[in-house]
Each structure stands twice: as structure tokens, then as C-alpha cells.
PARO-489410 format. One record per residue (C-alpha): x, y, z. Coordinates in steps of 0.2 Angstrom, whole numbers, plus 5000, padded with zeros to 4 digits. Each point is the difference from the previous one (the first is absolute). Example, Ala and Ser with C-alpha at 12.3 -4.5 7.8 and 13.67 -1.06 7.14 Angstrom:
  east  north    up
  5062   4978  5039
  5006   5017  4997
//
This chain:
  east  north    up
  5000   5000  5000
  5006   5018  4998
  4994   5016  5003
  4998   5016  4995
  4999   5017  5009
  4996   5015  4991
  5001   5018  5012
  4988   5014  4999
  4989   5009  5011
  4981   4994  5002
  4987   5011  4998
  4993   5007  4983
  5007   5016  5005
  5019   4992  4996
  4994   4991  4985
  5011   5005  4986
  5014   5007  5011
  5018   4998  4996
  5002   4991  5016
  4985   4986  4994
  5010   4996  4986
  5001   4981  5006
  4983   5000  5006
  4997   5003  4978
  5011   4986  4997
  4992   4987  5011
  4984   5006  4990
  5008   4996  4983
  5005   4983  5009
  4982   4996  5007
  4991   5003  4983
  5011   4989  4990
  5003   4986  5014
  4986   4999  5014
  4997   4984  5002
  4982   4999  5000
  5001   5016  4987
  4992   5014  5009
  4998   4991  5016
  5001   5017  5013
  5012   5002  5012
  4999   4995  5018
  5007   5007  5015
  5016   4991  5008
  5013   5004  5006
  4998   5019  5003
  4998   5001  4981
  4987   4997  4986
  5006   4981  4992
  4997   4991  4984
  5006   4982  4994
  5008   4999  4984
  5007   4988  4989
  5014   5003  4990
  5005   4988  4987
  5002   4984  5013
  5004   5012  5016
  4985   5006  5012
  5005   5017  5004
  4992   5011  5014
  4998   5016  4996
  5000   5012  5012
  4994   5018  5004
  5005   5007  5020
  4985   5011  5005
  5011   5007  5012
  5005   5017  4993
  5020   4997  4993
  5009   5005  5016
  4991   4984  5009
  5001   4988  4982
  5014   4987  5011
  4984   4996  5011
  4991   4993  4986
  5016   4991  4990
  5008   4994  5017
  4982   4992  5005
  4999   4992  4983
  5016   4994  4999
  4999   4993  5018
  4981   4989  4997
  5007   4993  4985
  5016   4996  5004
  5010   5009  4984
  5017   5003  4997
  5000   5018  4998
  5019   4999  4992
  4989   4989  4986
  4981   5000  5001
  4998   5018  5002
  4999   5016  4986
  4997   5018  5007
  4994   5011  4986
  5001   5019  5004
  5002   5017  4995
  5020   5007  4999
  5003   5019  4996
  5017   4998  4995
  4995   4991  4982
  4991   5008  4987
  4982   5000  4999
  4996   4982  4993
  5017   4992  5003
  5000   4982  5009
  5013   4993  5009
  5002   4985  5008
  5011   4997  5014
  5003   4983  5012
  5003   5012  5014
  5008   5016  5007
  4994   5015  5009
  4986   5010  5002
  5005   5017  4992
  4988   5010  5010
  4985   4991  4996
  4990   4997  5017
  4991   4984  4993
  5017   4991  4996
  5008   5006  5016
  4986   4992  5011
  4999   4986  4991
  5019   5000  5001
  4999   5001  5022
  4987   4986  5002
  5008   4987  4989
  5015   5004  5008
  5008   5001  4985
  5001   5007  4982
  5004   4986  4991
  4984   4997  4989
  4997   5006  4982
  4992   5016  4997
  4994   5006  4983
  5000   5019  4999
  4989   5011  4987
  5006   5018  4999
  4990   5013  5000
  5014   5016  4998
  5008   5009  5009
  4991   5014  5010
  5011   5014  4999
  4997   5015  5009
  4983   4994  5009
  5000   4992  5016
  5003   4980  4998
  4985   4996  5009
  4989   5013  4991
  5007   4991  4984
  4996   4983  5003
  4984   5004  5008
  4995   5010  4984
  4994   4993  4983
  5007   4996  4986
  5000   5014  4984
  4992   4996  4983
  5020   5000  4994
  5006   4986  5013
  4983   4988  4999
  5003   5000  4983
  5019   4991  5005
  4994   4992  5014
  4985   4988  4994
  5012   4990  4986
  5012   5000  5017
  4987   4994  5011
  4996   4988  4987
  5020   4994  4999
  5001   4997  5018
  4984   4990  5003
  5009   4989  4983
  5019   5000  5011
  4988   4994  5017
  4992   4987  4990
  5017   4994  4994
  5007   5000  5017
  4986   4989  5006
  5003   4988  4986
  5018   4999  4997
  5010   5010  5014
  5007   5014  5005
  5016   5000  4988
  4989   4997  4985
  4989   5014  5003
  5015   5010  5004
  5008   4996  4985
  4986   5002  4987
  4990   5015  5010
  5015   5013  5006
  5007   5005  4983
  4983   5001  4993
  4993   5009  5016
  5010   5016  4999
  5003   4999  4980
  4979   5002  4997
  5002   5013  5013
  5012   5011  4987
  4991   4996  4986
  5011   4985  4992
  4994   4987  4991
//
């Protein structure tokens, strides 16, 4: 089994926010793999969940509903129940500033960069050794980071990030299927060349 956790904020007042950026990808994931198709999510594990099946692998996919500073809650709970590996069985999807707007980026594991969710996801696993697959979202220049991700996207950087949002839910489905290193190796060139326009 694997599972995974895309961060965002609940509440339609977040929907469409930088920060829900995962919460977009677990919808692409749902709509193609919910297994039943369209079955509604239930509440566990401090989160909205879904079952999924992708290819031979039953994936869990994850939503926290605990606002991102409080998203460890959720994974670690998850994790804990169903005995994972987090080094192995579990993908983080979130938002990352630092990559242009509709860039992916997988990663088996590294730091939080400023990002609340991954930090407390980071303290309750007691660790920081488990994949992450980052969706940028540009950098926010003068305005205030929490403004920024807090605030919506513009016509110019949906327009970039819905064929990124699409990439990622493709590089999680890979993961699921045939492993971190795969997906790495197909996704992470891809990721930040659709981002700047290459083909």
C-alpha cells in the first residue's frame, strides 16, 4: 500500500490558493484513480481520504484538514494505523516558491525550505527522509510570503500551472507504480523544462 498526502488549507475560502496546490493534485489523482470512481471521501485520519488503485498498487490518498501548520498530525496518524514505511510508501505533494510557477520536482528527501506543512510533517516523523514532490508556484517578490501563498493564482500563472498540476499527478502516479527513481528520472527534467516553455 502507499499513500499520498497532498497539503492545502480546508475551507472554500483557500480553494485555489498557492498553498492548495497539492490539495489540486490529489483532485487530478482521485478523478482518474478512485477506486470506486467518484466514491466521496471519508473522514480519517484528521483528513478527507480516498482509495485508489494505481495500475496493481492501492494507494491512499490523502487530504490533512488540519490547516498546513498541523498537516504532520494527519500523515503521522496515517502512517502510524497502517504501518508504512514513510522512507518508501509515502509522497507529500505541496506548493514550493522557490520553482517557477508549474515546475515539479521530485525529491526522496531534504528539508523544509520554509514551508510549515513539510516542517511539521518533518517533527512528528522524526525525520525527513520521505519523498516529497514539489509544484512551484513563483516566487513572491516583494509581497509578504504568507500573503503570497495565501493569495490566488493570476490568469498568467494558472495558465502554467494546470499542464503542471497535470505533470505532477502523471510523476505521483509513476512513483506509485514503479518507484521513486523512476519517477525521478522521467518527471524532474520534464517538470522544470514545461515550466520554461521547452518541448
Amino acid at each position: 500500500m502507499r499513500l499520498i498526502v497532498g497539503l492545502g488549507n480546508p475551507g472554500i475560502e483557500h480553494q485555489g490558493t498557492r498553498h492548495n496546490a497539492g490539495f489540486e493534485v490529489l483532485d487530478r489523482l482521485a478523478r482518474r484513480f478512485g477506486d470506486p470512481p467518484a466514491a466521496p471521501a471519508k473522514s480519517r485520519f484528521a483528513g478527507l481520504l480516498l482509495e485508489a488503485r494505481i495500475g496493481d498498487e492501492r494507494v491512499l490518498l490523502l487530504k490533512p484538514t488540519t490547516f498546513m501548520n498541523l498537516s504532520g498530525a494527519s500523515v503521522l496518524e496515517a502512517v502510524r494505523f497502517h504501518k508504512l514505511d514513510a522512507a518508501g510508501d509515502l509522497l507529500v505533494v505541496t506548493d514550493d516558491f522557490a520553482l517557477p510557477c508549474g515546475a515539479i520536482r521530485l525529491r526522496a528527501q531534504g528539508g523544509d525550505g520554509g514551508h510549515n506543512g513539510l516542517g511539521d510533517i518533518t517533527r512528528r516523523l522524526g525525520s525527513d527522509r520521505w519523498p516529497r514532490l514539489r509544484v512551484g508556484v513563483d516566487a513572491p517578490g516583494r509581497v509578504p510570503t504568507e500573503s503570497y501563498v495565501l493569495g490566488t493564482f493570476t490568469p498568467e500563472q494558472r495558465s502554467r500551472l494546470e499542464p503542471g498540476l497535470d505533470l505532477a499527478a502523471e510523476a505521483a502516479a509513476c512513483w506509485a507504480t514503479e518507484g521513486l527513481e523512476a519517477a525521478m528520472n522521467k518527471f524532474n527534467r520534464r517538470g522544470v523544462g514545461a515550466a520554461a516553455g521547452e518541448t
